[in-house]
N, C-alpha and C positions, 0 to 999 in steps of 0.2 A: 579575061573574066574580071568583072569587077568587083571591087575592095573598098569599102569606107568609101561611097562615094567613088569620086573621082582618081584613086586609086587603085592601081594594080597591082595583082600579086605574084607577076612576073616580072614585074617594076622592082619592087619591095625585096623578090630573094630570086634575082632571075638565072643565076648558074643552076641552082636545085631543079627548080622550073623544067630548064631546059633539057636537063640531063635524066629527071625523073618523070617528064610527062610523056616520055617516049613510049614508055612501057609500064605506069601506073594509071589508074583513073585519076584524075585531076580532082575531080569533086568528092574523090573520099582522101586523097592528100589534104586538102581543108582544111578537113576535120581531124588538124595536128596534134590533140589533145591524147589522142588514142591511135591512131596512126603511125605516126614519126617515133615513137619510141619501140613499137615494131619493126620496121625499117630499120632503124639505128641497131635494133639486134638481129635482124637480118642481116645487114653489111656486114656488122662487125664479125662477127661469128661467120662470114661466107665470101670472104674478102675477094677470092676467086671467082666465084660467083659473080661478084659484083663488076669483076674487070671485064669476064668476058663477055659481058653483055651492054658492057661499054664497048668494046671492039667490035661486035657484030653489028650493034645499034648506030655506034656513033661514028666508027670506022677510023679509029684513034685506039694509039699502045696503049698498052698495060698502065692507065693512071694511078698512082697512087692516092688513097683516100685523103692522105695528111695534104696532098696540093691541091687538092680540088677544092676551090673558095668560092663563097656566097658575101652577101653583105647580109645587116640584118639592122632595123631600128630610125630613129630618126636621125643620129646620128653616122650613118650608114658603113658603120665597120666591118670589118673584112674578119671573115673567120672561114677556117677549113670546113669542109663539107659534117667531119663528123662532129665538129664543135658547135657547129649549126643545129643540130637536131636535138645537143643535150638541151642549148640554152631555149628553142621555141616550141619546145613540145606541151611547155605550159609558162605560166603566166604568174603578175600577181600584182595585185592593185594597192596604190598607197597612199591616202588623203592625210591631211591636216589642215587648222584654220581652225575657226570659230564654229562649235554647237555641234551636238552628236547625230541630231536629225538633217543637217548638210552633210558634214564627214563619213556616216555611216557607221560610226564607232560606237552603237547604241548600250552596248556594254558600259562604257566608260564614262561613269559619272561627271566627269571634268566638262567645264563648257570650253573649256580651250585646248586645241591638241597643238602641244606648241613643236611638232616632231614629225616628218613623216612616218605613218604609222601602217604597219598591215593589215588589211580589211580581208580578216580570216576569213567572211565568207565566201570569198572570193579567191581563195586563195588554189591556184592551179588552175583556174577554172578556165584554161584559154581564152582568154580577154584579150583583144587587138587594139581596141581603141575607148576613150571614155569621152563622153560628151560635155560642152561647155556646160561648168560647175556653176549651181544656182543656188540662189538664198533657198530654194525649194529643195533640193537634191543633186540629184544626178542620175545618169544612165549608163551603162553599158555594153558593148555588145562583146560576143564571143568572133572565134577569128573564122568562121565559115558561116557567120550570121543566122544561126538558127535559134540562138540562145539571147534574151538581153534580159541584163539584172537593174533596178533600178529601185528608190529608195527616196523617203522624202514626203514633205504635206502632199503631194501628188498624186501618191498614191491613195489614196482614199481614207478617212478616217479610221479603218480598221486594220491596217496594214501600212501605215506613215510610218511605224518603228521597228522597222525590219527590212531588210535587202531581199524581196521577191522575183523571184526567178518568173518569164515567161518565155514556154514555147512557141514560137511567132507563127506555128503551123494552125496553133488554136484563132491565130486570127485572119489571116490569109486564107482564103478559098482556093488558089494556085497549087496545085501540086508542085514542091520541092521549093517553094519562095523563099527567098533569105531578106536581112535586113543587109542593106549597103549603107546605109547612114541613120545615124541617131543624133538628139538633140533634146535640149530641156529651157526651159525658162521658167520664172515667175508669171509672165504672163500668157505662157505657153502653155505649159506642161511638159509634157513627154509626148516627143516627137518622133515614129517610124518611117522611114522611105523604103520600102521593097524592092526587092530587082525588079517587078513586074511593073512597078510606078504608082503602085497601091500606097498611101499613107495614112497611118494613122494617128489619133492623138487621145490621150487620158490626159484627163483638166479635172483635178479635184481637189480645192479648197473649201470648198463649203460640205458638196454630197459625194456619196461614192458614185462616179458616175463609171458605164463602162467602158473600153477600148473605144472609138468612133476612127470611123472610114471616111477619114477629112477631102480625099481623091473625089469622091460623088457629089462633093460641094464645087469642084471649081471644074471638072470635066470637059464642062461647054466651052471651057476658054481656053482647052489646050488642041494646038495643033495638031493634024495628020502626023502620027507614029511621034509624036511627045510624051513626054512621062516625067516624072518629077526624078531626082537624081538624087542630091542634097536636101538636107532639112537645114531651117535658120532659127532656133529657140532660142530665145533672149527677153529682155526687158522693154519700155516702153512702149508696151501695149500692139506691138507688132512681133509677130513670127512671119516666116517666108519658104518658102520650098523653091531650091533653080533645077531646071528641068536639061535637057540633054540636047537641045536645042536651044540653052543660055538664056532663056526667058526667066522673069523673079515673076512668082507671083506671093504678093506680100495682103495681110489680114491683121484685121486691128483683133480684140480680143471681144471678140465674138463669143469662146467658149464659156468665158465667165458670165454671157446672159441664158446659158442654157440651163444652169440652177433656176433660175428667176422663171422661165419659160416654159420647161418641164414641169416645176409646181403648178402653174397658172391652166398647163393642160389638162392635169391630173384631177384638178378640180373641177375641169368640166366633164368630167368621164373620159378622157383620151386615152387611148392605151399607149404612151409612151417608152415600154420597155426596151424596143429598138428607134434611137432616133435617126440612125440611118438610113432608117427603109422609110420613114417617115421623109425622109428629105428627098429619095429617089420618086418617091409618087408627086413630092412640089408642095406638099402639105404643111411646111413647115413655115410659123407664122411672120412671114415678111421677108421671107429668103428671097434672095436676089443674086446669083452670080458674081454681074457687073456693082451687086452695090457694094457686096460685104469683102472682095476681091479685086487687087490691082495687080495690073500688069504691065513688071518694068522692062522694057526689050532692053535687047543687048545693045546698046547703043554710044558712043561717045558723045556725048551733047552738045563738046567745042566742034568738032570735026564732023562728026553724024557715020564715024566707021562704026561698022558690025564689028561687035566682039566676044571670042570666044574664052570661056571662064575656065579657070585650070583649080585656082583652089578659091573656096569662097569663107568669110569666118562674119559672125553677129556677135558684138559685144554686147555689153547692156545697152547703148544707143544706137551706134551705127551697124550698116553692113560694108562689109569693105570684099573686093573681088580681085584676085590676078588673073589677067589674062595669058593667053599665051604669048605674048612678046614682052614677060615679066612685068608689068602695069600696073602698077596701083590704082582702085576705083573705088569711089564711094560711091553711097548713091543718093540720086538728086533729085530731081520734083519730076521730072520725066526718063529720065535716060541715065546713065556714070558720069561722073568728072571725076577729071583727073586727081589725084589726091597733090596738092599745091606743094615745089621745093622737089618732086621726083621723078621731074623730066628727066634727067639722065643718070637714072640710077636701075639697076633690074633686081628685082624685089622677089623672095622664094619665102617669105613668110609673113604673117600679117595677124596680128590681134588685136579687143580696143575690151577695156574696162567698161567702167560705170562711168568713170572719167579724164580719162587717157588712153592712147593708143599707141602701137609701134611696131615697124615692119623690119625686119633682117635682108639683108641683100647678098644678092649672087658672093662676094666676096668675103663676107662674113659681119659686115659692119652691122649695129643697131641706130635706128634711129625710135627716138620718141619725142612726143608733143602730147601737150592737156596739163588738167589739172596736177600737182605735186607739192600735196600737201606733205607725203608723208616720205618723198624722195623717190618715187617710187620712177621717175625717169630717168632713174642712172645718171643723175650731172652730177654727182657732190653737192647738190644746194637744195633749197626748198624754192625754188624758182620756176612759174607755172610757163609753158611755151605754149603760142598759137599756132606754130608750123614744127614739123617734123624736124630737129633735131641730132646731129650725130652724136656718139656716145662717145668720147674721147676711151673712158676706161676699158674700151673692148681694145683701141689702136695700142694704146700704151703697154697692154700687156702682153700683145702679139695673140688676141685670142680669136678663135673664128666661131660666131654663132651660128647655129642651124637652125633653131627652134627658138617662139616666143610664144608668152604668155601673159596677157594684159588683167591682172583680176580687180575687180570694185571693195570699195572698203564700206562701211558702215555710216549712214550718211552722204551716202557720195560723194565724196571729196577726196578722192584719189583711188590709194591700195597699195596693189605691189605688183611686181613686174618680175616672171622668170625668164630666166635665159640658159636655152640648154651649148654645150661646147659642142664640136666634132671630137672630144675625148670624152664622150659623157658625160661630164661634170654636170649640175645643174647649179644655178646662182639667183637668189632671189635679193633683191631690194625694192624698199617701202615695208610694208608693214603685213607679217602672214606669221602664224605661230610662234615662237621664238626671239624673228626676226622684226625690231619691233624701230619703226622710222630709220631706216638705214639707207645712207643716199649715194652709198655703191654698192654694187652685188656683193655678196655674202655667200660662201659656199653652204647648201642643205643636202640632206642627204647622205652625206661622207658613210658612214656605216651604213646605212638600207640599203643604197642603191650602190654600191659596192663588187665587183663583177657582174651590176646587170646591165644592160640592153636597154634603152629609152625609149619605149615604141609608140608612147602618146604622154600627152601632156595635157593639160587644161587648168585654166587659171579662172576663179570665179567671182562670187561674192562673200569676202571674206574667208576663202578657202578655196585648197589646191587640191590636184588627183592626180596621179601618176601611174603609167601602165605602163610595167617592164617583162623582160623576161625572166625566167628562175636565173640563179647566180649561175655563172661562167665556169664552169668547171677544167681545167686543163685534164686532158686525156694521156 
C-alpha cells in the first residue's frame, strides 16, 4: 500500500504490518490516530488473547509482547511492539525560522521563532510527513492521507492566517482516494498527488482561487496505466509531478497567469467559476499540452540507461532523483546527469536550498556543495564549493546521518543545512532561528524533540518543520 509517495508502510513499521494484517483490515490500521490506541488496550488488557492468535495465525509459541519489535521514524529505531503504538498513535508538528505566516505560529507576535516550537493546531493530529517548507507556507498530510492542513499566502486572502484543514474526499471524485504525496512552493502553491493519480493544485497570491484538477491539463501526455506518484513544489518558476513509470513532467508557472486570465474572462461574460471543466472542453484560452508541459524520460544522458526513481526531492532550483542502484541525478536539458564526484558512492538521501545542496550515503557520510555564505555546508569556513564535498565533522565524531535538509536564506545566498543522526539527534548549521552563521552543526531541539521519533523533516526558506511522534514513554 502506498505511503508518502514512494513509500511504504510495511517498509516504514513492517513487524506490526505483518503480524496485524493477518487478522485486522489494513486500511482502518491507517487510520492510527483512533485505532492503534484501541489495539494497544486491547492487547494490553488481553495479553492471552493476543498470543493465542498468534499461535493459531502465525503457527509460533507464546510471544511475548515486550520482544515483539518494529522500527519507527527516519531514524529507524527498534522498539517493542507495545512501545510502538504508545509513541504513533499520534503525532506533532514543530517549525521555527523567520515570520508567523511561514511557521504557522500566527499567535506569536515575534517575527522570529528562534526554537523549535509546537504548532498546537496540529498537535496529535496524526501527521506522517510535512512538505518542503516555502517562503509561502507549508503543507501537511495525515498518516492514512485523507486529512491535509496547510497554511500560508496560498491559501487565499481570507484564510492566509490560519492552519486549514481539508477533507481530500471534498475534492476527489474517487471513492475512498487518499493523498500519497504533498508539496508547496512559491511558484507552486499547494500541490496534491492521489492514489488514483488525480492532482491537484491551489495558487493564491493575488485571488482566492479554488482547488484546480492540474491531472486534466497534462493527461494527453501520460502513458497507458500512468499516473502521477510524487509532486515537485519549489521555486524558479517550475513545479513537476514523477509518475510511476519514472517520467517528470515539469510546468513553468502557469498558475500565476490564471489571475490575469480569469479576470480577462469575466469581463467578457465567461462563466469561469470552474476553470477545470473549462479546460476539459479545450476552451481555455491558448492551452496547449505540449506547450505549457515538458516531458523529462527517465533517461541517463551520458549512457541513455532507463532509470528507475526511488526517492525524488526539488529544492528552490534544482530537482535531484535516486535511483534504484542509489544514483544521484539532476536533471538536464533532456534526460538525468549524473550529479559530478558521485561515481562511487550510494546515496539514500538528497536535498538542495536556494543555494546549496547535499546528499547522505549508504554509510552515514554528508557531502555538500553551493553557495556558504553563512556556513551553512558544514566545513568550518565560509568557503563556497562547486562540487559535492565531504563533511569531515560527521567522520570525526563517529556520527552516522540518515536524514538531510537543505533550507534558502533570505536573498539567496545560502541558509542552513539540517542533519538528522541514527540516535535522533538533529543538528543545524548556517543560519535558522537561534542558530545564527555557524559553520558546524549545532545540536536543536534538545528538549522538544526529546524521547520523540523523527518521521519527517523539511528544511525551507528561512525556516524548518519537523514531524515527530508523541514523547516515548517507557511502559
Amino acid at each position: 500500500m502506498e505511503m508518502a509517495g514512494s513509500e511504504n508502510l510495511d517498509t516504514m513499521f513492517p513487524d506490526t504490518i505483518v503480524n496485524l494484517a493477518l487478522f485486522l483490515d489494513v486500511k482502518s490500521l491507517l487510520d492510527l490516530s483512533s485505532v492503534s490506541k484501541t489495539l494497544y488496550v486491547l492487547v494490553s488488557q488481553n495479553t492471552l488473547l493476543w498470543q493465542t492468535m498468534c499461535i493459531s495465525t502465525l503457527g509460533c509459541d507464546k510471544p511475548s509482547l515486550d520482544n515483539m519489535t518494529t522500527r519507527i521514524g527516519l531514524a529507524n529505531t527498534e522498539l517493542t511492539w507495545k512501545e510502538f503504538f504508545v509513541c504513533i498513535y499520534s503525532s506533532d508538528v514543530f517549525t521555527w525560522g523567520l515570520s508567523s505566516s511561514r511557521t504557522g505560529h500566527f499567535d506569536n507576535p515575534v517575527s522570529k521563532i528562534l526554537t523549535p516550537q509546537l504548532l498546537e493546531p496540529l498537535h496529535q493530529k496524526c501527521v506522517s510527513f510535512i512538505g518542503k517548507t516555502a517562503e509561502v507556507g507549508s503543507i501537511v498530510k495525515s498518516q492514512n492521507g485523507k486529512i491535509v492542513y496547510f497554511w500560508g499566502h496560498h491559501c487565499g486572502p481570507e484564510t492566509c492566517n490560519q492552519i486549514n484543514e481539508l477533507d481530500v474526499s471534498e475534492l476527489s471524485p474517487i471513492p475512498g482516494d487518499f493523498v500519497v504525496h504533498c508539496s508547496c512552493g512559491h511558484h507552486s502553491g499547494f500541490l496534491l498527488v492521489m492514489d488514483s493519480g488525480l492532482v491537484f493544485n491551489k495558487y493564491n497570491l493575488q485571488h482566492d482561487l479554488p482547488w484546480l484538477e492540474l491531472s486534466v491539463w497534462f493527461s494527453s501526455l501520460l502513458n497507458e496505466g500512468e499516473k502521477a506518484i510524487v509532486s515537485l513544489g519549489g521555486q524558479r518558476s517550475r513545479s513537476a509531478i514523477i509518475t510511476n513509470q519514472h517520467n517528470t513532467i515539469i510546468w513553468p508557472r502557469i498558475l500565476a497567469r490564471i489571475d490575469k486570465i480569469k479576470s480577462a474572462l469575466h469581463k467578457k461574460g465567461t462563466d469561469v467559476s470552474d476553470i477545470s471543466d473549462l479546460l476539459k472542453q479545450d476552451q481555455f484560452p491558448g492551452f496547449s499540452a505540449k506547450k505549457f508541459f515538458e516531458v523529462i524520460p527517465p533517461i541517463d544522458n551520458a549512457t541513455n540507461e532507463k532509470l528507475k526513481f526511488v526517492k525524488h526531492r526539488f529544492g528552490h532550483v534544482d530537482f535531484f532523483v535516486i535511483d534504484d542502484k542509489q544514483r544521484l541525478y539532476k536533471d538536464g536539458s533532456v534526460g538525468w546527469d549524473r550529479v559530478e564526484g558521485t561515481e562511487n558512492l550510494k546515496i539514500v538521501d538528497v536535498d538542495s536550498g536556494s543555494g546549496h545542496s547535499g546528499f547522505v550515503t549508504e554509510d552515514g557520510d554528508v557531502y555538500t556543495w553551493g553557495t556558504n555564505n553563512h556556513g551553512n555546508l558544514c566545513h568550518n569556513d565560509l568557503i563556497s564549493r562547486e562540487v559535492p564535498t565531504r563533511v569531515e565533522w560527521v567522520r570525526d565524531n563517529n556520527y552516522k546521518v540518515v536524514a538531510i535538509g537543505c533550507g534558502g536564506y533570505i536573498g539567496w545566498e545560502g541558509g542552513f543545512t539540517l542533519l538528522l543522526l541514527d540516535d535522533n539527534r538533529l543538528f543545524c548549521a548556517g543560519d535558522l532561528g537561534i542558530i545564527e552563521r555557524e559553520q558546524l552543526p549545532v545540536q536543536v531541539g534538545t528538549e522538544e524533540f526529546y524521547g520523540r521519533h523523527i518521521l519527517s523533516i523539511s528544511a525551507g526558506e528561512d525556516w524548518a518543520g519537523v514531524v515527530t511522534s508523541m514523547a516515548h514513554v517507557k511502559l
